[in-house]
Each structure stands twice: as structure tokens, then as C-alpha cells.
Legacy VTK file of the C-alpha trace (Angstrom):
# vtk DataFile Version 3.0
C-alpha trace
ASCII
DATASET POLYDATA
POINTS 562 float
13.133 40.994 -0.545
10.316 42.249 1.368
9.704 41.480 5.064
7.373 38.009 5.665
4.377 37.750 7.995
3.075 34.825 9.734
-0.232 33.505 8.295
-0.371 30.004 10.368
1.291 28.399 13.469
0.345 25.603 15.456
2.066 24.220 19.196
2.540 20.820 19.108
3.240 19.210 22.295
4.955 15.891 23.908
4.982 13.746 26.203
8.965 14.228 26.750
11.853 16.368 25.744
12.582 16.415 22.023
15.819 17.534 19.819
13.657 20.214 18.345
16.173 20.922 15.618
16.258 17.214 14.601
12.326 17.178 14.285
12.360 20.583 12.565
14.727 19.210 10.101
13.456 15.695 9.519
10.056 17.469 8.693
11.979 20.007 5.936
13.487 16.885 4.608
9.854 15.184 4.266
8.802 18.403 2.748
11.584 18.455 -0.022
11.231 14.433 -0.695
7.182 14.260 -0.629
5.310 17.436 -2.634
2.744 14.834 -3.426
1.947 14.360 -0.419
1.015 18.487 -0.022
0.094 18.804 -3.635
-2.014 16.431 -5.930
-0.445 18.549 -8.960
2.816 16.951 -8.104
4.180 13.425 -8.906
7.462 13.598 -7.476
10.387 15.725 -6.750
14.260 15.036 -8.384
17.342 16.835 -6.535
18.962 19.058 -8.881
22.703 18.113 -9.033
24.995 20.975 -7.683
27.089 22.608 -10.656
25.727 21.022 -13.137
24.127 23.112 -15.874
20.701 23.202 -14.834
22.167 23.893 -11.377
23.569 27.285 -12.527
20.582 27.771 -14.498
18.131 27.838 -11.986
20.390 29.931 -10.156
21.113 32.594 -12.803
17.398 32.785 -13.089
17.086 33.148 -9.678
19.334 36.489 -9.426
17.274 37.958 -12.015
13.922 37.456 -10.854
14.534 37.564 -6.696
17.654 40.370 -7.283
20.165 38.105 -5.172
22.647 35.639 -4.879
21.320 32.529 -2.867
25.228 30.954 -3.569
26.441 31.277 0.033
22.882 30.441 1.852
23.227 27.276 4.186
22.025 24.306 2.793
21.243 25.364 -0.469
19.138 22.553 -2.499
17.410 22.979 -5.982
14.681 20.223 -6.239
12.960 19.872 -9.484
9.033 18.886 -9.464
8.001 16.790 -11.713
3.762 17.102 -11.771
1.250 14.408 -12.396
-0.425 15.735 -15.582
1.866 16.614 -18.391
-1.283 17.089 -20.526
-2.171 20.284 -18.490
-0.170 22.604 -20.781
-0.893 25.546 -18.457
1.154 24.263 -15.871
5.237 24.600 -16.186
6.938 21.185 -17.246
10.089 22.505 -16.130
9.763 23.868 -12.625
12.275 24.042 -9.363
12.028 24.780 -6.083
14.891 26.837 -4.236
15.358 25.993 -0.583
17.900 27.318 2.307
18.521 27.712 5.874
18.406 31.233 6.543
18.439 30.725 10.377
19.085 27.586 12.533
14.894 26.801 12.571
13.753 28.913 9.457
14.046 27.946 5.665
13.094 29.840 2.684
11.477 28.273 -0.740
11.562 30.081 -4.119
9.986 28.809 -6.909
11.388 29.019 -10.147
10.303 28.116 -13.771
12.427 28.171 -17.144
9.893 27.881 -19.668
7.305 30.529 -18.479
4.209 28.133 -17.188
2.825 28.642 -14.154
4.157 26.849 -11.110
2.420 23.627 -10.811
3.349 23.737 -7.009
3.337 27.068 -4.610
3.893 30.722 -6.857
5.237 32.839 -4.265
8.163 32.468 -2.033
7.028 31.193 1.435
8.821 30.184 4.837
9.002 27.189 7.218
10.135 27.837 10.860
9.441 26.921 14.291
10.380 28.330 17.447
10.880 26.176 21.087
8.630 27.119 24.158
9.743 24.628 25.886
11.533 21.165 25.889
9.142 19.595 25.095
6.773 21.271 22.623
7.348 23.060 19.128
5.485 25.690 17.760
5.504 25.584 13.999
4.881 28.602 11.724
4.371 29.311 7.628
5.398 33.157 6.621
4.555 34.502 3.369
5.855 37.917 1.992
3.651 40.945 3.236
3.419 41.932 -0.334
2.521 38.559 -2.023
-1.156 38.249 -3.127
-2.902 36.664 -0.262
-4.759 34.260 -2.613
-1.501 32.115 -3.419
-1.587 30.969 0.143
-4.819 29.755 0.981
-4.078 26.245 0.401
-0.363 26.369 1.784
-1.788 27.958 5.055
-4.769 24.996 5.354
-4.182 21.827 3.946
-0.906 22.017 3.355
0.058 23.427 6.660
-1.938 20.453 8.541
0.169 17.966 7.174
3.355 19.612 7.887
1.886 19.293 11.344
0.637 15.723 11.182
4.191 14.944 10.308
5.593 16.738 13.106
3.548 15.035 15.559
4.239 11.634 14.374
7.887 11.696 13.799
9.878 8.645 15.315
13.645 9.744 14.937
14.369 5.358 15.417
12.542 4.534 12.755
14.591 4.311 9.184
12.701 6.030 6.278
12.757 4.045 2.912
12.603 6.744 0.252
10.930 5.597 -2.444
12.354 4.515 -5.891
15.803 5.105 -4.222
17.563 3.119 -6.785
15.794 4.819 -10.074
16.212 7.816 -11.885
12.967 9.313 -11.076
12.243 11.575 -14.024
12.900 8.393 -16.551
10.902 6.489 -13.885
7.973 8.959 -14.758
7.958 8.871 -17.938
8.435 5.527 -18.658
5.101 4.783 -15.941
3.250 7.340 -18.033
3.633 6.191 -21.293
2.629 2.229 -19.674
-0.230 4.171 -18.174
-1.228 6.193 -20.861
-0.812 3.483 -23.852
-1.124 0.140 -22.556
-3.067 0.277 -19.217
-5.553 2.680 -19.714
-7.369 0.834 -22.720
-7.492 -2.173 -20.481
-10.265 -0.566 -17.752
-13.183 -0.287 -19.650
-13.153 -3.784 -20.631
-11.891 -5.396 -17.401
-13.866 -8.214 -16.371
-12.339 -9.334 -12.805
-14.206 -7.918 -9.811
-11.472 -6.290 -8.755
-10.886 -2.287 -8.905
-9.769 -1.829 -12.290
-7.856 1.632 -12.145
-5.945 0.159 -8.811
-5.201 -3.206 -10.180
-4.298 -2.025 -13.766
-2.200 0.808 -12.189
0.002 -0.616 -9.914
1.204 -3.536 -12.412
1.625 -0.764 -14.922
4.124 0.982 -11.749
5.888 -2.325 -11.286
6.180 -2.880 -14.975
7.763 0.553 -15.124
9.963 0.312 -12.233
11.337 -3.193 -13.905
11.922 -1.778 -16.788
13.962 1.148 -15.084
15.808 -1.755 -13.417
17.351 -2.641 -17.144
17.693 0.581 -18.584
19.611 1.674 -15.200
21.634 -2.415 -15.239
20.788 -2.686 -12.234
19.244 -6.051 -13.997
20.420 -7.456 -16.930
17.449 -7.575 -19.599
16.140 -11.249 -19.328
16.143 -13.562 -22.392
12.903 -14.918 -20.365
11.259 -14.383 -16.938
8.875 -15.991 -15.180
5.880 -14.509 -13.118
5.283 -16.966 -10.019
1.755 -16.408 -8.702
0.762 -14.056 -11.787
-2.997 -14.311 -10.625
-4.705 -12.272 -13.327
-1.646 -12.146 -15.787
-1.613 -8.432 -16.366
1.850 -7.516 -14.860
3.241 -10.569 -17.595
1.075 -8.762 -20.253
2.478 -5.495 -19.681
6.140 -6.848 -19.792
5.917 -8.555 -22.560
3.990 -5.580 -24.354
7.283 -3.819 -23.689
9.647 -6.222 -25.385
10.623 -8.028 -22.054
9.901 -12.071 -22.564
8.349 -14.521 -20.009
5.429 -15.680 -18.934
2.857 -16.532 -15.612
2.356 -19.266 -13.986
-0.460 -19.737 -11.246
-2.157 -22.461 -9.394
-5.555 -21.220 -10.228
-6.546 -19.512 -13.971
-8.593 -16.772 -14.186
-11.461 -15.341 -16.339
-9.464 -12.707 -17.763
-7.071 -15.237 -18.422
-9.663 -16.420 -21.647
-10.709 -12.995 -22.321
-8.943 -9.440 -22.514
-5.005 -11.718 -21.957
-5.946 -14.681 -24.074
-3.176 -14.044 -26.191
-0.461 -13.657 -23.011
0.978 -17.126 -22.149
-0.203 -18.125 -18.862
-0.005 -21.291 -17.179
-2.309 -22.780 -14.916
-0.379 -25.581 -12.745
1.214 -25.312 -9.182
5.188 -24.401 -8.021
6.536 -26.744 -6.294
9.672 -25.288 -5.048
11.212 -28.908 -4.530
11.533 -29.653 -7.659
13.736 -26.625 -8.649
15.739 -27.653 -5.555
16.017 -31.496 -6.541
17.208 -30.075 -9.933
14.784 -31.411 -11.928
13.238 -29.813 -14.952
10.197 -27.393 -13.765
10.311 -23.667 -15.479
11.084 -23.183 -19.277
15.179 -23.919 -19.703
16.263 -20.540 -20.826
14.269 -18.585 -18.068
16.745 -15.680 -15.982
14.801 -13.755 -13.895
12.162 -15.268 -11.414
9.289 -12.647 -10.253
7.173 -12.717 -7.351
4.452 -10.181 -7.130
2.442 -10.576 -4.291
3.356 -14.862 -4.026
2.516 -15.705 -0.675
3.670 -19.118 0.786
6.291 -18.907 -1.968
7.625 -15.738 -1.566
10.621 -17.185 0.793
10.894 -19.962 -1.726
11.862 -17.374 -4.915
15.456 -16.814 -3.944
16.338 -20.425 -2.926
14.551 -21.157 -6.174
16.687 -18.583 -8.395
19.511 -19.880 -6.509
19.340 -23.047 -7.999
18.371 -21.692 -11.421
21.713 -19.403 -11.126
19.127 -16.344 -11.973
18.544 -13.239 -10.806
14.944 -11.776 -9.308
12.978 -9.717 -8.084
9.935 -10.318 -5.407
7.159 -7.972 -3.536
6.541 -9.704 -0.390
3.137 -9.238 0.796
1.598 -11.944 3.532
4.375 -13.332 6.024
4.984 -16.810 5.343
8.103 -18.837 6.791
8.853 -21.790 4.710
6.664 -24.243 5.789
3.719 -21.784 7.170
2.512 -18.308 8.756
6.111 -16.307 9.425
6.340 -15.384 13.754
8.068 -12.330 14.635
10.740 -12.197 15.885
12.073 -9.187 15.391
14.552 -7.251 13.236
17.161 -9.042 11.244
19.299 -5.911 10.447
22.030 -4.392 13.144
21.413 -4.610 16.655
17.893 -7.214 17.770
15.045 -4.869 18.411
11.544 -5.481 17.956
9.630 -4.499 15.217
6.228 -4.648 12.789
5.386 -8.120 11.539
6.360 -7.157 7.932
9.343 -5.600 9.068
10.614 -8.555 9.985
9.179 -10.718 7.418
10.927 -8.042 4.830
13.601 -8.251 6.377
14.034 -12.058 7.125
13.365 -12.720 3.566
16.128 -10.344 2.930
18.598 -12.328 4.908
17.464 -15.219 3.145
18.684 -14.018 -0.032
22.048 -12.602 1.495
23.000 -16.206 3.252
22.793 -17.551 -0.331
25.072 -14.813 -1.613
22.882 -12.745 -3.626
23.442 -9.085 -4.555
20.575 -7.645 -2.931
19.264 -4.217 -3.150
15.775 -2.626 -1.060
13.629 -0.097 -2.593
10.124 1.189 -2.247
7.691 1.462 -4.985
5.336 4.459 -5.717
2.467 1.828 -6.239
-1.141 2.076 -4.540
-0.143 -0.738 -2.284
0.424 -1.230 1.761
2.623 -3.827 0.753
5.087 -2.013 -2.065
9.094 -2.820 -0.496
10.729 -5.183 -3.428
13.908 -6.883 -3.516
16.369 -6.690 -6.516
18.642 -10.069 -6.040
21.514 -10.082 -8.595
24.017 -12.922 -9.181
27.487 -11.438 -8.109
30.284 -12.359 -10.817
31.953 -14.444 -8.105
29.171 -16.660 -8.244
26.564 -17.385 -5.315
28.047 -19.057 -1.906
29.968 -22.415 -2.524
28.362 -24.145 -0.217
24.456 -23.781 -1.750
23.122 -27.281 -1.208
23.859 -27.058 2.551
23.028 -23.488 3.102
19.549 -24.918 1.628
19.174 -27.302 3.230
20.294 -25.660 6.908
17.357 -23.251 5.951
15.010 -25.325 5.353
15.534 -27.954 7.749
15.455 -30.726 5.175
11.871 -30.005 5.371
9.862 -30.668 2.028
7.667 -27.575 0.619
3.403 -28.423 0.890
1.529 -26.947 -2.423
-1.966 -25.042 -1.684
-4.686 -26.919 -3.494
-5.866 -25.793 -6.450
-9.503 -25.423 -5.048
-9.130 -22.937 -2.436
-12.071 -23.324 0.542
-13.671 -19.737 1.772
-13.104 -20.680 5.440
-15.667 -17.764 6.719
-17.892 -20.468 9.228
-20.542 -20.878 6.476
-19.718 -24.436 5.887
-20.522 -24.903 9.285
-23.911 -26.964 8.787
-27.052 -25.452 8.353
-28.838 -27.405 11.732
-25.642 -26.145 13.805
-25.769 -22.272 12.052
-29.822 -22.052 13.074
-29.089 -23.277 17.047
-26.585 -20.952 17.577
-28.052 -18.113 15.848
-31.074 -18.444 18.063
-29.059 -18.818 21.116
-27.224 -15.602 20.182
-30.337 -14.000 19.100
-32.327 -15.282 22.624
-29.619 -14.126 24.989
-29.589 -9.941 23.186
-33.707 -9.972 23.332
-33.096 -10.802 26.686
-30.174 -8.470 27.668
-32.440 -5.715 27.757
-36.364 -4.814 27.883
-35.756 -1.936 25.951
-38.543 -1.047 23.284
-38.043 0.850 20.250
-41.792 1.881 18.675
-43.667 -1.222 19.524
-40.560 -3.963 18.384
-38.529 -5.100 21.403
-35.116 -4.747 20.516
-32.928 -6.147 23.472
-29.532 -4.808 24.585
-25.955 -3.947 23.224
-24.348 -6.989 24.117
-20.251 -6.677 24.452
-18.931 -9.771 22.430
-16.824 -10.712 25.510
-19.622 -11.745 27.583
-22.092 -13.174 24.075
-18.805 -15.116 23.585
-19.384 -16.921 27.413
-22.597 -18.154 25.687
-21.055 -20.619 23.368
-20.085 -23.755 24.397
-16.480 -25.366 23.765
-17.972 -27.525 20.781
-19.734 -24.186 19.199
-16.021 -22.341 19.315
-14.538 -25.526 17.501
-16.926 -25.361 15.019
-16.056 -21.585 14.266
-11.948 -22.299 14.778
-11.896 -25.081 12.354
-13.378 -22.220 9.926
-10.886 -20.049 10.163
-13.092 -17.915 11.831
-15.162 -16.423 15.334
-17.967 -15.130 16.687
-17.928 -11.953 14.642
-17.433 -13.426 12.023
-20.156 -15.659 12.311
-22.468 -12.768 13.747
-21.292 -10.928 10.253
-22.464 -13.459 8.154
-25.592 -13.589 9.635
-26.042 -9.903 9.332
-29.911 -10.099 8.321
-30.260 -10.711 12.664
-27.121 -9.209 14.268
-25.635 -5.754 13.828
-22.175 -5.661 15.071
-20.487 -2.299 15.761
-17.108 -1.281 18.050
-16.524 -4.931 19.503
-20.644 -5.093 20.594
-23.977 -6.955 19.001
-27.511 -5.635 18.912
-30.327 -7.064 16.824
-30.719 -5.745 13.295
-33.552 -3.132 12.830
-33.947 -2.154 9.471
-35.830 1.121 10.640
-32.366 2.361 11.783
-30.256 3.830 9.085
-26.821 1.662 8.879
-23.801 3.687 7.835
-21.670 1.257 5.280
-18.495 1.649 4.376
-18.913 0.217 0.395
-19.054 2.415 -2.124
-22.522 3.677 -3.801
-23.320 0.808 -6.455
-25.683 1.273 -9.819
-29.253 1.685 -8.579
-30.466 -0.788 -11.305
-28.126 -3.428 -9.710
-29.031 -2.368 -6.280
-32.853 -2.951 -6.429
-31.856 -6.203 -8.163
-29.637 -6.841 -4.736
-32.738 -5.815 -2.852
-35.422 -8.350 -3.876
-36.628 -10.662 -1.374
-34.702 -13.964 -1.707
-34.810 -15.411 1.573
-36.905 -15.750 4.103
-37.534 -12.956 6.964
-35.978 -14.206 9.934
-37.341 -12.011 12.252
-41.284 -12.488 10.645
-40.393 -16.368 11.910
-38.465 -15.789 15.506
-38.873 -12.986 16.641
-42.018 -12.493 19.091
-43.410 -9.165 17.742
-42.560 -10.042 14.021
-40.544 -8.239 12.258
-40.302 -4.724 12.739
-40.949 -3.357 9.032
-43.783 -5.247 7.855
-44.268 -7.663 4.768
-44.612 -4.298 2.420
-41.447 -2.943 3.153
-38.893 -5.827 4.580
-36.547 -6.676 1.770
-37.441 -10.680 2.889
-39.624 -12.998 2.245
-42.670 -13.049 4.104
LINES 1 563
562 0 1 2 3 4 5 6 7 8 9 10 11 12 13 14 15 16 17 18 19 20 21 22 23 24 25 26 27 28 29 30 31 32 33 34 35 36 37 38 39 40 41 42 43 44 45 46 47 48 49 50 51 52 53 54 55 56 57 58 59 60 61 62 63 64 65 66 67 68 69 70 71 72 73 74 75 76 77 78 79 80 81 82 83 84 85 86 87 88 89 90 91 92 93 94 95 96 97 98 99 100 101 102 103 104 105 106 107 108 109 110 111 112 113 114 115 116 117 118 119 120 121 122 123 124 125 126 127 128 129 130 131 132 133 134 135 136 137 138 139 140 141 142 143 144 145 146 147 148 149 150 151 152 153 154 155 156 157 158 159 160 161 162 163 164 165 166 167 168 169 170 171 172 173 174 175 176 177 178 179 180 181 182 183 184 185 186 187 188 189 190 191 192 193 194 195 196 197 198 199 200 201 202 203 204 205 206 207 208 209 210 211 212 213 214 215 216 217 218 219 220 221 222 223 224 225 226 227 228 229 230 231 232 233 234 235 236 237 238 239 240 241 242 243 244 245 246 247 248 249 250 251 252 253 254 255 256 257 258 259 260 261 262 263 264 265 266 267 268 269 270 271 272 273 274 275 276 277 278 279 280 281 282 283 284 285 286 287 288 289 290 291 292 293 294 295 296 297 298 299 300 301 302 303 304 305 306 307 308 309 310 311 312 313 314 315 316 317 318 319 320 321 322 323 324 325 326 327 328 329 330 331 332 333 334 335 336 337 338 339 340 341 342 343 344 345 346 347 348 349 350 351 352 353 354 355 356 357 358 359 360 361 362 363 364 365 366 367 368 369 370 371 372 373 374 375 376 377 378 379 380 381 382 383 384 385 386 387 388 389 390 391 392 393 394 395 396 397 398 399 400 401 402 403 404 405 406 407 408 409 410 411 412 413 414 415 416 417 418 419 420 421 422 423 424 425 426 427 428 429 430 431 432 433 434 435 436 437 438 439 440 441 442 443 444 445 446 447 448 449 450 451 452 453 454 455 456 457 458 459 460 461 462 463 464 465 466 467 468 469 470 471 472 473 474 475 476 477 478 479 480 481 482 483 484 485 486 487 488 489 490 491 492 493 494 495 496 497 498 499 500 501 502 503 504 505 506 507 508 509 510 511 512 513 514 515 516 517 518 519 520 521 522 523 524 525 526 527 528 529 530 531 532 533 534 535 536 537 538 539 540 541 542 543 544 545 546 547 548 549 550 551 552 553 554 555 556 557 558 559 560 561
């Protein structure tokens, strides 16, 4: 092999001493685990089992195309990469990486293919090392070959060099990393998510009527569909002779399910209008769960239901495994928003090993968990590769001893004999609008007095008061004003928000709006048909009515009534 030559490095520094080698080898294993992360070519990356025949494949292939034998490296790992677009025929479908420890800090990656496609990933061989100036600070580096084509490197020496770097700087050695789809076999994972991608989601986003994003929504149930489905063919779940989706919301995760021969149906307090549309055909129920009745043993899900699900359920999320406890079923839930059993879940830390504290999902996840383990479920914890902040699940499996003897108490110990509360079926937007209108206009002009006043700053002719922190506009409402706002789930900014045509509210302050100044928002760019439709005057100009020089734009260009 030909000598290597840096072509990046970067010091990283900290505040303290660090186990350099630790860091250096955490970020190696993030490297190995995550090529989608460097690469949007790449899906995911399988470990190659050692000795087996594609092992010794990859390995004879090696010998011929590097001219030696990698067998006694340190470390030696073959990782298979498994890319995002199997369409793209140009690209090899069956590609490996070859990694090993040459020195303490430095590790070598080979690329091989077996069916003569490009790489999908890096082409050349290339190098990850660091080196250790001091105690506390790491310098990183990226070698190529001297004689590799300098072209093949551009992106590992720029992009994909900064985020070996971000990682580096943010490692936290405490922390436990949840790989993702830890359970699965990852290459059936994939290919199972693309064909419910390919053949059952993608016809469903060009006539998706929701407001929602269509490609995120439509995509992630088709991921949790998949991983499901993985869950039987693996038996790590027993196919169901019927599930049920609690909180379905729009029904698409029950569509896609059923669509791939796995029975059930949705149930949700609140139908939708895809509901009567594009999933008319899907049963889905509008009523509420009332978790009491499952634990009263009275008759509340279809008989020969097996396998409760709870994507995303909210207040009921606790409530799934005491309710497939009682059932005698198995399930499997996605907690999302933290909710004990009778309201908003408190911190209080971790529920795993030694008390420490921890995020407030952390412990929600992992209080739930507990949950299901005290009524002597089979629980497993994985991660799913779904566009979601919220994507932990947990798989809880009937043992074949049978759940704890003692169910009824351990229920009702949990739940303190307390009686679950069912969310209305009309759910009130709580965003200090249905404060009334007399109330909205007094303290609007208050607001709105105080910032012309903070300042007697003029911008072209319009006085346009101060930047007013929202500490101290926040000392101008009275105790009865902030009850108004609390009892509507909301605060001053939101309040200020919703009365954006005055206020402007930007890093924690409030100015008066000028619609001369060019506003920077954060929404994507909409249709221009349905944005001058958007921009036709429907209400009245506030400023042309309160404010003492008018309103700054005129009657020919404000977007209000004048």
C-alpha cells in the first residue's frame, strides 16, 4: 500500500481531561453504526458476521484487489452498506466496508464491492486518527493515499469530516446510546420499509387531504408498519388474529397493516376527514378509551383482539400495558407526550440502575417501562429509523408463565384506586383567543401604549417606540390580565403572537410591527396564487385606527383595511 497524507485535521478542545482513546473510539464506533449520517447515499449499515461466507468473501476479494491479508489486523470488522436508492443501478447493491486498528488512535477503511458497481459510499481507502496535545484536547485527522485521485475526497475531507468533529465535541461517555432497530434484521428491515414505501405509501401523497406534511406523515407509519411487521417475521411478536390501534388519529398506520395481511382496526376520540375519503374503506372507530372499563372487565375492544398499539396516544399511553394486561395481550406503544396516569408526568428521574437525573422523556420512557415490567411483561426497547423526535417503542410480550399473580393489586397499587378522566371529544384551542374581544382590545392598547412610549425613536416619519424586554412589558399587566392568559393555557407571548398585526416579538423582546421592515419567517414558501389570496385585506388596519401617525405604509400598500 502506498504511504497516506493528511488532507484535514481539526483540535478540539475541553474544558477538562478526557480518556482520549475512549472518545477516539466511541466516535469510530458512531462512524461504523451511522453512514447515513455522513452519506445521504446510505440507508444503513449491517455487521458482516465473522466466518461466515460472505465474511471470507469480502476478504478473499480483499487480498486480490489491496495485495494483503487484513486476517491478523486488530479489530477487524466488515460492515455491509445498505444505500437508500436501489433504483440507482449505477451504484453497487452489494458493497462492504473493511475497517481495522492499525495503531492504538489510527484505523484504516477499505471499500469493497462484489458485483462491480461503484461504491455508493467512499471509493478509495481513507484513514481516521487523532493524536493528544494535551489532556485535555484532541486533534483529529483524515489521511488519504498520496496516490488516490484527489477528487474522491472532497466530500470526506468537508462535510463528512465536520461531523466526525461535531461528534467528537459532543460526546457524553454517561450517556447510553440506543442503536437503532437493535432488535431487527436490518437488511429485511429495508426491504420490507421499501416495498411499504414504494407500493402502498407513495400513491397515498398526491391525494392526501389532511394538512399535515404528507411525505413525513405517510413515511413514518409506513417505518412503523415495517418495523411491526419485522417484529412477526423475527417472533419477536406472534402475528395477531386482530390488533387494535388506540389513538389512530388519521388511520393510516391501521391502513397500512391491514394492507399487509395483519388484522385490526383504529379507534379514536375524534374522526378525521381522511377518515371519509382516501381510508373510507379501513375500519375506524370514532368513540373514546376508557381504560376503566378494560380494567373493570367489562366488554370494550372487539373479543378476539391480541395486540394493543399505541402510536403517539398521549394520556393513554401509561394506560396500554395495564390495559393489555387485563386483555392477557401483547403490545406495542411509541410514547410521545409525558403523561402519568391521571395527568402531565413530573420528573423524577431515571428508573433504570442507580437514581440519577435525567431528560423529561427519559424518564417518562423509562417509567412507562417499569410500568410494564411490575405487571410482568416481557419487555424489549428499541429505536425506530422514523422522522420522529419521539421514535423509542416498547415490545411487551406475555411470558409463558403468565403475567404477575397478583394483577388486580399491582393495578390498583399503581393507580391509586384512582379512576381514569376521558378528554372530550371537542378539543378547545387554548391559545388566549377566547379571551373576550373588550378584554383582548384593553390590553393590546396597554401593551401597544407602554412600547410607543419606551422610546422616541423615529423610523422615516412613523414613531416606532422601543424594544421592550418581555420581563419588564410583563410588570404591565395586572394580576386579573395574567389570569385571563393562564386560564388559556397561555402568556404574554403568546398573546403578543396572536396579535402579530401590532407586536413583533423576537429573542424574548417586543417592538411594534412595521411592515416596511422585512420579517424573516421560518414557514416554508407557499403557492403565490394562495398567498395573494392570504394577503387581501380582511380586517381592519390597526395601526390606521391607534396609532398617532397612522399607519406607516399607507392605504395603497397595507395588506388591511383602511
Amino acid at each position: 500500500m502506498s504511504p497516506w497524507r493528511c488532507i484535514a485535521e481539526q483540535l478540539v478542545e475541553y474544558e477538562e481531561a478526557v480518556d482520549a482513546k475512549a472518545y477516539f473510539d466511541k466516535i469510530i464506533c458512531l462512524w461504523k453504526e451511522y453512514p447515513n449520517a455522513i452519506s445521504n447515499r446510505i440507508n444503513t449499515s449491517v455487521p458482516v458476521e465473522e466466518e461466515s461466507q460472505v465474511w471470507n468473501e469480502v476478504i478473499a476479494n480483499f487480498e486480490s484487489k489491496y495485495r494483503f491479508d487484513p486476517a491478523n489486523s486488530s479489530e477487524l470488522s466488515i460492515f455491509k452498506l445498505i444505500q437508500k436508492d436501489f433504483k440507482k443501478q449505477s451504484f453497487s447493491n452489494n458493497c462492504y466496508e473493511v475497517a481495522f486498528y492499525e495503531e492504538e488512535l489510527l484505523v484504516r477503511f477499505y471499500p469493497i464491492v462484489l458485483d462491480g458497481q461503484q461504491h455508493p459510499h467512499f471509493e478509495s481507502p481513507y484513514s481516521i486518527a487523532c493524536k493528544i496535545p494535551s489532556s485535555s484536547s484532541i486533534l483529529l485527522q483524515f489521511f488519504k493515499p498520496v496516490d488516490a485521485p484527489d477528487d474522491h475526497f472532497e466530500f470526506l475531507k468537508t462535510l463528512a469530516f465536520k461531523q466526525l468533529v461535531t461528534w467528537l465535541k459532543s460526546i457524553d461517555l454517561s450517556k447510553t446510546t440506543r442503536k437503532t432497530h437493535a432488535l431487527l434484521d436490518k437488511e429485511s428491515y429495508i426491504s420490507t420499509y421499501r416495498h411499504i414505501r414504494e407500493d402502498l405509501g407513495r400513491p397515498l401523497v398526491e391525494g392526501w387531504t389532511e394538512n399535515s406534511k404528507p411525505q413525513k406523515v405517510i413515511f413514518e407509519d409506513c417505518g412503523i408498519a415495517s418495523y411491526i411487521q419485522e417484529l412477526i417475521t423475527s417472533g419477536i411478536l406472534p402475528k395477531p388474529r386482530k390488533f387494535v390501534d388506540i389513538g389512530c388519529g388519521n388511520g393510516l398506520l391501521v391502513h397500512l397493516l391491514n394492507k399487509i395481511e395483519i388484522p385490526g382496526y383504529g379507534v379514536d376520540v375524534r374522526s378525521r376527514k381522511v377518515w371519509k375519503t382516501t381510508l373510507s374503506h379501513v375500519d375506524l372507530r370514532e368513540s373514546p378509551v376508557d381504560p376503566q372499563i378494560v380494567v373493570e372487565n367489562r366488554p370494550h375492544f372487539d373479543a378476539d383482539v391480541d395486540l394493543l398499539i399505541g402510536n403517539h396516544s398521549d394520556e393513554l399511553t401509561p394506560w396500554i400495558p395495564v390495559m393489555a394486561a387485563k386483555l392477557n395481550c401483547n403490545f406495542f406503544l411509541i410514547p410521545c407526550c409525558p403523561y402519568n396516569f391521571f395527568g402531565k408526568y413530573l420528573n423524577n428521574g431515571s428508573h433504570f440502575g442507580p437514581k440519577r437525573m435525567t431528560s423529561q422523556y427519559e424518564s417518562f420512557f423509562e417509567w412507562t417501562v417499569s410500568v410494564a415490567e411490575r405487571l410482568g411483561f416481557d419487555t424489549k426497547m428499541d429505536r425506530l429509523a422514523i422522522p420522529s423526535t419521539k421514535r423509542l417503542c416498547i415490545i411487551g410480550r406475555v411470558p409463558e408463565k403468565g403475567l404477575c399473580p397478583d394483577l388486580v393489586q399491582t393495578i390498583e397499587h399503581m393507580t391509586q384506586g384512582q379512576k381514569f378522566v376521558a378528554r372530550p371529544r371537542e378539543i378547545r384551542n387554548n391559545n388566549c383567543m377566547h379571551i373576550s374581544v373588550t378584554d383582548r382590545e384593553r390590553i393590546a392598547k396597554k401593551l401597544f401604549d407602554f412600547i410607543l412610549n419606551y422610546s422616541d425613536d423615529v423610523r422615516d416619519g412613523w414613531r416606532c417606540g422601543g424594544e421592550v424586554p418581555l420581563a419588564q412589558l410583563a410588570g404591565q399587566l395586572t394580576d386579573d390580565d395574567k389570569k385571563l392568559m393562564k386560564d388559556q393555557d397561555g402568556g404574554l407571548q403568546t398573546f403578543l403572537r396572536n396579535h402579530h398585526q401590532i407586536f413583533h416579538v423576537f429573542q424574548a423582546t417586543a417592538r411594534l410591527r412595521d411592515f416596511r421592515q422585512p420579517v424573516i419567517s421560518r414557514r416554508q414558501q407557499t403557492n403565490p396564487k394562495k398567498q395573494e389570496a392570504t394577503n387581501r385585506p380582511k380586517q381592519p388596519c390597526w395601526m390606521s385606527l391607534n396609532h398617532p401617525d397612522g399607519c406607516p405604509l399607507g392605504p395603497e400598500s397595507c395588506r388591511y383595511l383602511h
